[in-house]
C-alpha positions as CSV (number, residue, x, y, z in Angstrom):
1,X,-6.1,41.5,171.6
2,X,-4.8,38.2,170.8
3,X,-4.1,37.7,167.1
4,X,-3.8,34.4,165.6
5,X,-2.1,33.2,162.4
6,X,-4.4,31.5,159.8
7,X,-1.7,29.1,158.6
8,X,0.9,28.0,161.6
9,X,-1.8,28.9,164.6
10,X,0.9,30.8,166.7
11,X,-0.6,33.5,168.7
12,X,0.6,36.7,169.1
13,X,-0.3,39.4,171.2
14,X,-1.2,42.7,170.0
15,X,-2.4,46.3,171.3
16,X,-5.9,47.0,170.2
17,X,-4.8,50.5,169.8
18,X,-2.4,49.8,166.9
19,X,-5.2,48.2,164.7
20,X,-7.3,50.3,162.4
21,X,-11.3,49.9,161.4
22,X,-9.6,48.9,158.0
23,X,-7.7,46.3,159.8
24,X,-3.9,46.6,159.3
25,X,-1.4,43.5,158.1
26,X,1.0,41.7,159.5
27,X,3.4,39.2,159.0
28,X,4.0,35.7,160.8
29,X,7.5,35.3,162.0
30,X,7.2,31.9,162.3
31,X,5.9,31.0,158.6
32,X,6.0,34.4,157.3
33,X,2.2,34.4,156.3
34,X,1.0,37.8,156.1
35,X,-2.8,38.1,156.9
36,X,-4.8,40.9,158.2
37,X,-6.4,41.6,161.5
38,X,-9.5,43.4,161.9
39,X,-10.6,45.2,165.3
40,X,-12.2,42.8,167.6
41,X,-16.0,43.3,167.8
42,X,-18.0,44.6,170.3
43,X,-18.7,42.5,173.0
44,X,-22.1,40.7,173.2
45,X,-23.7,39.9,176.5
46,X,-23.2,36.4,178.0
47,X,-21.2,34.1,179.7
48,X,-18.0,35.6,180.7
49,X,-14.8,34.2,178.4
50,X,-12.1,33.3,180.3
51,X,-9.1,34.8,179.4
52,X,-6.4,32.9,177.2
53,X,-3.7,31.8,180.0
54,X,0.2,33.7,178.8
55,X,1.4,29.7,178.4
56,X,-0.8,29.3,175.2
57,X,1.0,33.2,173.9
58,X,3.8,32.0,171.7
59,X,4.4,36.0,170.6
60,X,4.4,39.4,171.7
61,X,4.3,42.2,169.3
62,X,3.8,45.1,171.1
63,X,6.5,46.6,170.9
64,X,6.3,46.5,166.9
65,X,4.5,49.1,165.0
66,X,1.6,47.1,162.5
67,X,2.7,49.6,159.6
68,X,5.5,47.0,159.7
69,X,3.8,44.3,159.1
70,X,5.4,42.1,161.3
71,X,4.9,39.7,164.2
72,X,8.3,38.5,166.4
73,X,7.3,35.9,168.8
74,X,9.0,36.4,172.0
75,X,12.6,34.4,172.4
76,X,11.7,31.3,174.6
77,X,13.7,30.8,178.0
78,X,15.3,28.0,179.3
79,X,18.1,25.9,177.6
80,X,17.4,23.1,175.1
81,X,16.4,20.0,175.6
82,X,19.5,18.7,174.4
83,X,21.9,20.9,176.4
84,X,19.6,20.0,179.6
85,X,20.1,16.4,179.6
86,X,24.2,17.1,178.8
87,X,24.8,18.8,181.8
88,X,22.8,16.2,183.6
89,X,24.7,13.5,182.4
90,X,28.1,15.7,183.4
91,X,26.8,16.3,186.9
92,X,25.8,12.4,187.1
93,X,29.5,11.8,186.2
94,X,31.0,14.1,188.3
95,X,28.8,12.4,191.2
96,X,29.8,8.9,190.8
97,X,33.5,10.2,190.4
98,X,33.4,12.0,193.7
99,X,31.6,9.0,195.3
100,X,34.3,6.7,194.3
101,X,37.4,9.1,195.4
102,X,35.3,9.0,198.9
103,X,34.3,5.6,198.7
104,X,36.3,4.5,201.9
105,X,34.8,7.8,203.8
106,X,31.1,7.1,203.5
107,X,29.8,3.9,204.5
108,X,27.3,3.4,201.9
109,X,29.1,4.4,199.0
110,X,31.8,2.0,200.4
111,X,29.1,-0.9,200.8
112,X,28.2,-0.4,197.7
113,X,31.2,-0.2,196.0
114,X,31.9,-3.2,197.9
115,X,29.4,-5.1,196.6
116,X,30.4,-4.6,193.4
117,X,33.9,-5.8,193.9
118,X,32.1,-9.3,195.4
119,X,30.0,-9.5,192.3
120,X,33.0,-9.4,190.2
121,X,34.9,-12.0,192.7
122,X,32.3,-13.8,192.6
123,X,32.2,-14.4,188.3
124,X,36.1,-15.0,188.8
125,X,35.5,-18.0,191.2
126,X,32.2,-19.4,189.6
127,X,34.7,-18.9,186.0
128,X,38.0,-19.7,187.0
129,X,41.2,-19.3,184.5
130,X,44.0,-21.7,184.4
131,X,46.9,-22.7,182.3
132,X,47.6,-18.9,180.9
133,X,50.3,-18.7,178.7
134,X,51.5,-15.9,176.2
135,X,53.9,-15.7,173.7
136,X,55.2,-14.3,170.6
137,X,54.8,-16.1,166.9
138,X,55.3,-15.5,163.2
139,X,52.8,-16.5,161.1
140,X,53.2,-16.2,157.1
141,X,55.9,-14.0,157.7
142,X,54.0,-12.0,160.1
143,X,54.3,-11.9,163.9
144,X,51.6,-12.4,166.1
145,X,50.8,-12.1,170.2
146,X,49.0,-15.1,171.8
147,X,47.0,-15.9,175.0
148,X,45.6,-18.9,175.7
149,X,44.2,-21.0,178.3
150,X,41.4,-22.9,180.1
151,X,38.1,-21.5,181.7
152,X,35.9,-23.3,184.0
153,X,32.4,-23.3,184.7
154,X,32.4,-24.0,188.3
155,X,28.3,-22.2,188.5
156,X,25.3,-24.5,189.1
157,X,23.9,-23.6,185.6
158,X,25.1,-24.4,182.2
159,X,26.2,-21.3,179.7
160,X,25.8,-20.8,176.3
161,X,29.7,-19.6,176.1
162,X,32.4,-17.8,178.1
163,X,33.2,-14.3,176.8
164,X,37.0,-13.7,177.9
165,X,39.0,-10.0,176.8
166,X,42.8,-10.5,176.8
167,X,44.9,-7.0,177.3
168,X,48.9,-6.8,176.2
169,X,50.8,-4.2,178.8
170,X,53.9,-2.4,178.5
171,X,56.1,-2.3,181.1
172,X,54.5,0.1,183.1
173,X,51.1,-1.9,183.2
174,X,49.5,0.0,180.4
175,X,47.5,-1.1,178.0
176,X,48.9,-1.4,174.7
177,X,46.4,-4.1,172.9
178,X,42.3,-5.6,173.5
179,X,41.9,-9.0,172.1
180,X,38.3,-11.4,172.3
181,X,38.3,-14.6,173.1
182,X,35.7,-17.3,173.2
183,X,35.7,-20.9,175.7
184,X,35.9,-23.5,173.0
185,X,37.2,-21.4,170.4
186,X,41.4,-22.8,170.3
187,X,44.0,-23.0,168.0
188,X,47.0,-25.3,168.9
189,X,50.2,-23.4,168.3
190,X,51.3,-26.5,166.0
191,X,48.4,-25.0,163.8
192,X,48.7,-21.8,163.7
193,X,52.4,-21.9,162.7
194,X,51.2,-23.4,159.6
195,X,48.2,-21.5,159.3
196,X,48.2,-18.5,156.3
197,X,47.6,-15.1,157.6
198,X,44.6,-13.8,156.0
199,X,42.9,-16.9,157.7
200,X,44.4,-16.1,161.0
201,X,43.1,-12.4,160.4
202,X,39.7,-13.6,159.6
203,X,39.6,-15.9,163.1
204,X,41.5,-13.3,165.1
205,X,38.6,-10.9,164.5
206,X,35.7,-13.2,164.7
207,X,34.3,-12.2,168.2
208,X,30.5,-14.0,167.0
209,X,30.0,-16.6,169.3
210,X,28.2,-18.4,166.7
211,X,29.1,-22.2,166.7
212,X,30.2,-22.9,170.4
213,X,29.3,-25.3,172.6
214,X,27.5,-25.3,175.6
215,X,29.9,-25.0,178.9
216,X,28.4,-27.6,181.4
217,X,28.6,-26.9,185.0
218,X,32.0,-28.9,186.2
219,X,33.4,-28.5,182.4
220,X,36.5,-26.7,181.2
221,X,37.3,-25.8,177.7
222,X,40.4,-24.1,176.1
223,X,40.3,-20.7,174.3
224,X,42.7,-18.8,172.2
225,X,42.8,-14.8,171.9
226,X,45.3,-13.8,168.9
227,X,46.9,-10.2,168.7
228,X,47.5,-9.2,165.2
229,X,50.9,-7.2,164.5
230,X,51.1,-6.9,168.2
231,X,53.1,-3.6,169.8
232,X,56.7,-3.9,170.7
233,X,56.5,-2.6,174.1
234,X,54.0,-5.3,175.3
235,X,55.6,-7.4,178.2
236,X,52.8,-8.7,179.8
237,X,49.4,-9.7,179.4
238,X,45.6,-9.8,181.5
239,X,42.6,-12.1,180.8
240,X,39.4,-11.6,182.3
241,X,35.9,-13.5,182.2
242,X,33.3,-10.6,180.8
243,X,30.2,-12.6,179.1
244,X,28.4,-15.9,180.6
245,X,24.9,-16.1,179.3
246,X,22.8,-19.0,180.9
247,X,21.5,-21.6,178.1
């Protein structure tokens, strides 16, 4: 028979056999309501009930003697939701890994990857960098790391700004130090040798592009990224375009 709890509605299954005329009591393992069950009643003639399908059972006691007076619900199979869409997203990564080890042995993967590489290309000419400079500077008593430059909008379409992300290396081409920089957004070196430090350290880690102007199609405009208390093994230094909404 299929016994239901009064207060949660999880349904158990439970031999007919173990319940008495005087009904016996159990006990929800779910919510721990203990209720009774009575024998079912004899059945009356008419329409045939269909049976309750096993996906609607959410516990099996018939293993479990009612003197007990407890129902267990039978332990669900199959792993969590969470744990599912983890080992998805691991075997998504491992995917794309191995499709970019054998990028240059499969023709699609290396037409895609291709394409890729052209879209990026493709920002560096439409956004090209000039007049890139980096060096070394003590502000307030504190020394600093700076890039600056010039970025063109060479698109058809004008852009709100120019989002650019400077890197310091170390001599062996790692990266030591991320920096954000913004088209429009300089400071003349004249100005920041004067400038006090906790105002440097404000501006150094604005990255808002609040209060920029518009980059024209066939404009330039100059851009400053600042390193704060830069490492002593950077040598060298990367900028690269990563932002250019359309106004």
């Amino acid at each position: 028979m299929i016994v239901k709890c009064e207060a949660c509605g999880t349904r158990y299954r439970l031999e007919d056999s173990r319940v008495k005329p005087e009904g016996v009591k159990v006990r929800c393992s779910r919510c721990g309501h203990v209720f009774t069950v009575f024998p079912e009643a004899p059945p009356v003639e008419g329409p045939r009930e269909e049976p309750l399908p096993d996906e609607e059972i959410f516990g099996d006691v018939s293993s479990l003697a009612p003197e007990e007076g407890v129902a267990l619900p039978e332990e669900r199979k199959g792993l969590p939701k969470l744990a599912l869409v983890l080992l998805i997203v691991i075997l998504a990564l491992l995917a794309v890994a191995l499709l970019f080890i054998n990028r240059e042995r499969i023709p699609f993967v290396r037409g895609l990857f291709g394409k890729v590489a052209q879209m990026i290309e493709a920002k560096e000419r439409l956004f090209p960098l000039s007049q890139l400079k980096g060096y070394r500077l003590v502000v307030d008593g504190t020394e600093v790391f700076v890039i600056e430059g010039r970025v063109s909008n060479q698109s058809r379409e004008p852009c709100r700004y120019v989002k650019l992300r400077g890197r310091l290396l170390d001599a062996r081409g790692r990266r030591v130090a991320e920096g954000v920089g913004f088209s429009g957004r300089h400071i003349p070196r004249k100005r920041l040798q004067g400038m006090d430090f906790p105002l440097l350290k404000d501006l150094a880690r604005n990255q808002s592009p609040s209060g920029l102007a518009p980059l024209a199609p066939g404009d330039s405009a100059s851009f400053t990224i600042v390193f704060l208390s830069p490492p002593k093994g950077a040598t060298d230094f990367q900028v690269e375009v990563v932002e250019t909404p359309v106004l």
